[in-house]
KOLGUKE-816711 format. One record per residue (C-alpha): x, y, z; residue number from 1; residue in one letter. Coordinates in nm, 4 decimals, decimal comma. Example, Ala and Ser with C-alpha at 12.3 -4.5 7.8 and 13.67 -1.06 7.14 Angstrom:
<atoms>
1,2300 -0,4500 0,7800 1 a
1,3670 -0,1060 0,7140 2 s
</atoms>
This chain:
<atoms>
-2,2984 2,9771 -1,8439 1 x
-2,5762 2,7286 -1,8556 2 x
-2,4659 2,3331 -1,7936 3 x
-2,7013 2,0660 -1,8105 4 x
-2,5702 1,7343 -1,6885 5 x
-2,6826 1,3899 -1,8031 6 x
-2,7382 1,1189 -1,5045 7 x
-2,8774 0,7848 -1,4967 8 x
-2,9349 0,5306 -1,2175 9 x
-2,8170 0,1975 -1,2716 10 x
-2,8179 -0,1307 -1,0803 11 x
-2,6420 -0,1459 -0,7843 12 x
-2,5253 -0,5399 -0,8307 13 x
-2,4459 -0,7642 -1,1151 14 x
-2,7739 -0,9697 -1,0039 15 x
-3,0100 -0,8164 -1,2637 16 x
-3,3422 -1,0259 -1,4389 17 x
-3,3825 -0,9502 -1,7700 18 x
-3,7385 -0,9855 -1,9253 19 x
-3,7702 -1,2612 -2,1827 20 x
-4,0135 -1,1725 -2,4417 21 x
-3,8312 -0,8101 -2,4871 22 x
-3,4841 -0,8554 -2,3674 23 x
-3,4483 -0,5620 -2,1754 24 x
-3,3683 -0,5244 -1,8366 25 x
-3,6108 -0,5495 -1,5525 26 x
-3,5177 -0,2064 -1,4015 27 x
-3,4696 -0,3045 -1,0139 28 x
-3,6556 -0,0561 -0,7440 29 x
-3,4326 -0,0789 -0,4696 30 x
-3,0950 -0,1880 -0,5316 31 x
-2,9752 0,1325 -0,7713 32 x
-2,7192 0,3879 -0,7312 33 x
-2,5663 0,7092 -0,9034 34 x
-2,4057 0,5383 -1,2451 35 x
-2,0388 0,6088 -1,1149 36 x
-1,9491 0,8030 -1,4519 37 x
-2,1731 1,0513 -1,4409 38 x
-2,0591 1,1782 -1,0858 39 x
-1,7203 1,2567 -1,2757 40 x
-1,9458 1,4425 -1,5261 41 x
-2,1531 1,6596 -1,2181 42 x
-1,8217 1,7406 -1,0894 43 x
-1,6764 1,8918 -1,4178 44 x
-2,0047 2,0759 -1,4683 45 x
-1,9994 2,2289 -1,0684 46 x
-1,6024 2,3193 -1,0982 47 x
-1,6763 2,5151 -1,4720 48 x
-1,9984 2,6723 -1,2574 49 x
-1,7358 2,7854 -0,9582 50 x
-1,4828 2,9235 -1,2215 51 x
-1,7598 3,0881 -1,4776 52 x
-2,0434 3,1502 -1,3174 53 x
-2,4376 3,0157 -1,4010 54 x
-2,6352 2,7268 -1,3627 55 x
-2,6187 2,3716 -1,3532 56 x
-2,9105 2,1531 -1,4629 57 x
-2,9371 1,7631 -1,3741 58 x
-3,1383 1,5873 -1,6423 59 x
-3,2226 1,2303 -1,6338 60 x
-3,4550 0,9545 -1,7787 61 x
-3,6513 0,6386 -1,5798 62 x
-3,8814 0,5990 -1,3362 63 x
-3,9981 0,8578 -1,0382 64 x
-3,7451 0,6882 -0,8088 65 x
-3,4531 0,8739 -1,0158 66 x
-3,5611 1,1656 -0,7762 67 x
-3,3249 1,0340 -0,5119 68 x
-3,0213 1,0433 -0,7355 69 x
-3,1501 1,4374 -0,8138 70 x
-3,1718 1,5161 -0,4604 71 x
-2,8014 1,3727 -0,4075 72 x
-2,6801 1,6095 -0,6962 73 x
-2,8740 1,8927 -0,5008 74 x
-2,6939 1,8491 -0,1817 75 x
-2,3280 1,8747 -0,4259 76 x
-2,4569 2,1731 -0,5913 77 x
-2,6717 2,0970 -0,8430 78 x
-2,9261 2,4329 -0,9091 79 x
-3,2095 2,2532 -1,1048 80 x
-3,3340 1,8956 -1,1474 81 x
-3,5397 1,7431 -1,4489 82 x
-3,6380 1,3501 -1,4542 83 x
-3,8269 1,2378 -1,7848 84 x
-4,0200 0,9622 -1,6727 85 x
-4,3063 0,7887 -1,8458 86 x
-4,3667 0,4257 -1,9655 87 x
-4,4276 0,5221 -2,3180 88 x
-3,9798 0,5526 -2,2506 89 x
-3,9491 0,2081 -2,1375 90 x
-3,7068 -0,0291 -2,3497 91 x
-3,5139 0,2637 -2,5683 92 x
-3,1623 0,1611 -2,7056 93 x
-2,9222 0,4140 -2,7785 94 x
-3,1539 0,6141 -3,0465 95 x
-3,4556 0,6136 -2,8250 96 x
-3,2896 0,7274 -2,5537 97 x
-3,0462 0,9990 -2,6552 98 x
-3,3191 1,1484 -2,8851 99 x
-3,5562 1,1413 -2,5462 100 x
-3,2903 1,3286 -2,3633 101 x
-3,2661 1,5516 -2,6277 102 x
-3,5949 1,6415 -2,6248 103 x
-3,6070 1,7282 -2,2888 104 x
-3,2945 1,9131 -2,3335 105 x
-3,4734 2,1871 -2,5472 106 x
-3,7727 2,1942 -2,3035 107 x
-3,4805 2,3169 -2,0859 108 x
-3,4118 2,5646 -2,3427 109 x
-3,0968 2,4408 -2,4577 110 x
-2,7503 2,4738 -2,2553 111 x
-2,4193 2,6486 -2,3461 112 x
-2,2402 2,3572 -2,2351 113 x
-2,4105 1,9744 -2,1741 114 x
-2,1909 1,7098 -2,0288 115 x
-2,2403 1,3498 -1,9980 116 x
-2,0243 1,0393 -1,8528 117 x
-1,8510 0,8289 -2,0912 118 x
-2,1023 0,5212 -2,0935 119 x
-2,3258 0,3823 -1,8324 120 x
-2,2146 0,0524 -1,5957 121 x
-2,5706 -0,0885 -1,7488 122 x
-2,4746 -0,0468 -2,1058 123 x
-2,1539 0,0266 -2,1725 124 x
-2,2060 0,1550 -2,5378 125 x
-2,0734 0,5286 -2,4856 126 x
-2,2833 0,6086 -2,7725 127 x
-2,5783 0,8085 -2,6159 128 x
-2,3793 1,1548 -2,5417 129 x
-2,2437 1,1904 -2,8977 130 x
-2,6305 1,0805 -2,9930 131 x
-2,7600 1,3631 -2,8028 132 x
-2,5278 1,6091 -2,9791 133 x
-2,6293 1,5112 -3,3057 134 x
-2,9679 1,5197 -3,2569 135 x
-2,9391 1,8939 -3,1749 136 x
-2,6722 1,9232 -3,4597 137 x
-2,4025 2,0645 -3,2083 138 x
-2,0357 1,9764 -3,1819 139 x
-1,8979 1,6920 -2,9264 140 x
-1,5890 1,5597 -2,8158 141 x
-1,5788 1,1726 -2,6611 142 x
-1,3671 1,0519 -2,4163 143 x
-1,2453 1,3799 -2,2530 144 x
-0,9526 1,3332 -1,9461 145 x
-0,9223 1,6807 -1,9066 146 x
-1,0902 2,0130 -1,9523 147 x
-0,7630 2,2048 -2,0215 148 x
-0,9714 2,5444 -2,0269 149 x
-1,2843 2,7181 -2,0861 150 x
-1,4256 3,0875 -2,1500 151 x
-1,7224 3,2427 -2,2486 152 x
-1,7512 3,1579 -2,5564 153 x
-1,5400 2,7921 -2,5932 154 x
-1,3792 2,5035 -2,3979 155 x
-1,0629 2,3252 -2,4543 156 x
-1,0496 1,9420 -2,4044 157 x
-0,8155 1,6430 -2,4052 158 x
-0,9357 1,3467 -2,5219 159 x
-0,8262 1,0194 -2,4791 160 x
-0,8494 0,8010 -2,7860 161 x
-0,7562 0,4783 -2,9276 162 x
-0,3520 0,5038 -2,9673 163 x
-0,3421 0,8558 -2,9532 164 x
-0,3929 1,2190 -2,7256 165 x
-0,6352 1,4914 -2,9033 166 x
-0,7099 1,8991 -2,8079 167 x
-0,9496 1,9919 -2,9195 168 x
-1,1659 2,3080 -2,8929 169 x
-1,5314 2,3393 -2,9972 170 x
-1,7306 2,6435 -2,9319 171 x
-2,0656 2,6604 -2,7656 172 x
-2,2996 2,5700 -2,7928 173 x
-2,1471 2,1844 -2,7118 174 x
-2,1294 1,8217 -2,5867 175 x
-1,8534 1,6529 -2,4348 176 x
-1,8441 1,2748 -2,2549 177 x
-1,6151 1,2629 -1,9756 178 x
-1,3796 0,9668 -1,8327 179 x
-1,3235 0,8651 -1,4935 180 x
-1,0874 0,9813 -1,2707 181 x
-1,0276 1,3555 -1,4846 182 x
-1,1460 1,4786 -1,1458 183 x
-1,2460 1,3883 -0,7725 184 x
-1,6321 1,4158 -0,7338 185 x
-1,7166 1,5902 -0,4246 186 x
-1,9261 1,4037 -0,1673 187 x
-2,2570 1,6017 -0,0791 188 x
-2,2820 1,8476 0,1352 189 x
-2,4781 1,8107 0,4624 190 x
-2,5611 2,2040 0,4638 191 x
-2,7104 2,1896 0,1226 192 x
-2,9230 1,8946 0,1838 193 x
-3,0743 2,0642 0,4438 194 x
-3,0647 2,3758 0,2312 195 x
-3,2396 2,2212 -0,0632 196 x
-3,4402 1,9463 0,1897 197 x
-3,7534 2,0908 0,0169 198 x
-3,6654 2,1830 -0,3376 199 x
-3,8770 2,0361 -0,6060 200 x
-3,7887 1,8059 -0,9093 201 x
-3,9215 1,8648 -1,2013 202 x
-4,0929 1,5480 -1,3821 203 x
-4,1968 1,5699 -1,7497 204 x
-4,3862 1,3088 -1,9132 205 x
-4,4633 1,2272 -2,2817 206 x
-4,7190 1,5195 -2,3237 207 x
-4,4807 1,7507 -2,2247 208 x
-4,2167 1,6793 -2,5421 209 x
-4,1948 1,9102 -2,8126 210 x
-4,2084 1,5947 -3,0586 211 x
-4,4869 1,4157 -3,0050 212 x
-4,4352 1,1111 -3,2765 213 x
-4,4140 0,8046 -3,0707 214 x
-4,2196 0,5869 -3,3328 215 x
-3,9296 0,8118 -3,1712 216 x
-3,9378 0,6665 -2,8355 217 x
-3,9202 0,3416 -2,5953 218 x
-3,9737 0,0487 -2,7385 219 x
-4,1589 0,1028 -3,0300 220 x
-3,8761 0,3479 -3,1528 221 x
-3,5718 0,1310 -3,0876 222 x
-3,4668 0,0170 -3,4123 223 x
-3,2108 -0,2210 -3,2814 224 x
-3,3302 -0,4883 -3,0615 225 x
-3,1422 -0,8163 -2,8712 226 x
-3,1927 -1,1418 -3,0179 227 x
-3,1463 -1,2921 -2,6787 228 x
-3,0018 -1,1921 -2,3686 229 x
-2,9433 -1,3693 -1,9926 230 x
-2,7408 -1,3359 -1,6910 231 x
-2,4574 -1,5944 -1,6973 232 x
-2,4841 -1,8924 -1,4561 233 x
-2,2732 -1,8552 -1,1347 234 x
-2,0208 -2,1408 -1,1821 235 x
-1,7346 -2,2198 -0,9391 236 x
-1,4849 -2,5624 -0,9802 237 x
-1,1918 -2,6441 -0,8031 238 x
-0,9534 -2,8954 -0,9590 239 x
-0,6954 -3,0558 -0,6666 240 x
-0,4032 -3,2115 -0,8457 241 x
-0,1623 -3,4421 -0,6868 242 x
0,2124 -3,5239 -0,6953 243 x
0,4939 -3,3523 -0,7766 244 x
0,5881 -3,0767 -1,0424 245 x
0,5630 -3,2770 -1,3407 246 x
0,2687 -3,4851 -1,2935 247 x
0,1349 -3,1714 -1,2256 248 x
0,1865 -2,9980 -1,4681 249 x
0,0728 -3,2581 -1,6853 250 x
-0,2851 -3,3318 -1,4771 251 x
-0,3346 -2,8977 -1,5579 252 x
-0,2611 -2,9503 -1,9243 253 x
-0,5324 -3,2680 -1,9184 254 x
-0,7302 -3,0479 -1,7479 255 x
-0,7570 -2,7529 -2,0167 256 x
-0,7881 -3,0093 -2,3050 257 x
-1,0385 -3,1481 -2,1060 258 x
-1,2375 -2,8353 -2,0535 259 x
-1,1440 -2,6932 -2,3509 260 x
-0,9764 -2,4195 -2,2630 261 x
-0,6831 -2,4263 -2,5057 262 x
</atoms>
């Protein structure tokens, strides 16, 4: 079975700057990490790898930096590694982006089985997995707790919705989005770090897509843009209030009218 397996690095910290003539995010350099929903996502990829057989692909978009996150998901099993990373990518939304991945998903020649996390800790939309799978017209299931089983040829799911459980079984090939906690991700391994100390990313830039139309990417092919967007200001007050339960409880009600809280 071939499994490719979205990842993305995100900002370590809530302290991000966000670029005022664009309003995107200024993409930090050092403080960045693993986006925690996608390690849930490796993990399902490496246990279907253990129990079936193949491959498992890491595929990513941003800057060259992304490489440490790829060598991480070497050293936890990870077979390849693919980073798409050139500024003509910079500012996608959710179109931009997921039809980006998708392209580099069919340099990869396609997958059996591609799995992504639920949403990113940067974004939060959960849209760009079920993009992906519709902009190679295959079937996807969303907020997946459970991979209940797989073959061959399909793979069983439990999703998680809004009020309600859902199997569901799609054959390849297929897209799911995965939730936390459906699994423990394994930490790596110090034995395949050293195993894989010297085994080689692949980067592909623009020039390397199949689709070559830039209106599809970055920037210039995000249809939906932010009207504004900022970092709320840190604030902190502490209100003392004085005498006994009733005069208390009245100086808290002042308080909220005050502040207009209720």
């Amino acid at each position: 079975m071939k499994i490719i397996v979205c990842m993305k690095q995100v900002p370590g910290s809530t302290k991000v700057e966000i670029d005022p003539e664009t309003g995107a995010m200024k993409r930090p350099t050092a403080d960045v990490r693993t986006n925690p929903f996608d390690l849930f996502a490796l993990e399902a990829g490496l246990r279907l790898k253990d129990e079936l057989g193949g491959t498992v692909t890491v595929l990513t978009m941003g800057p060259p930096q992304a490489e440490s996150m790829m060598k991480d998901a070497y050293a936890m099993g990870a077979d390849e590694a693919v980073i798409l990373s050139d500024r003509k990518f910079a500012g996608a939304d959710v179109l931009a982006t997921s039809y980006t991945l998708s392209q580099g998903i069919s340099l990869c020649e396609g997958a059996d089985l591609i799995i992504c996390g639920r949403q990113t800790t940067d974004g939060d939309t959960a849209q760009v997995g079920p993009a992906i799978a519709e902009h190679l017209a295959i079937p996807h299931a969303a907020w997946v707790a459970e991979i209940v089983k797989a073959d061959e040829e399909k793979i069983q799911v439990r999703q998680n919705l809004a009020g309600m459980t859902q199997v569901s079984e799609l054959p390849y090939p297929c897209l799911i989005t995965v939730d936390k906690d459906m699994c423990v991700p394994r930490l790596p391994s110090y034995i395949l770090k050293k195993k894989t100390e010297g085994k080689p990313v692949r980067f592909l830039s623009f020039d390397d897509l199949p689709d070559k139309d830039l209106t599809r990417y970055g920037l210039v092919g995000s249809p939906t843009s932010v009207e504004r967007m900022f970092a709320p200001p840190e604030e902190k007050r502490q209100i003392y209030l004085e005498g006994n339960a009733g005069e208390k409880a009245e100086g808290l009600f002042e308080a909220l009218i005050g502040n207009k809280v209720i």
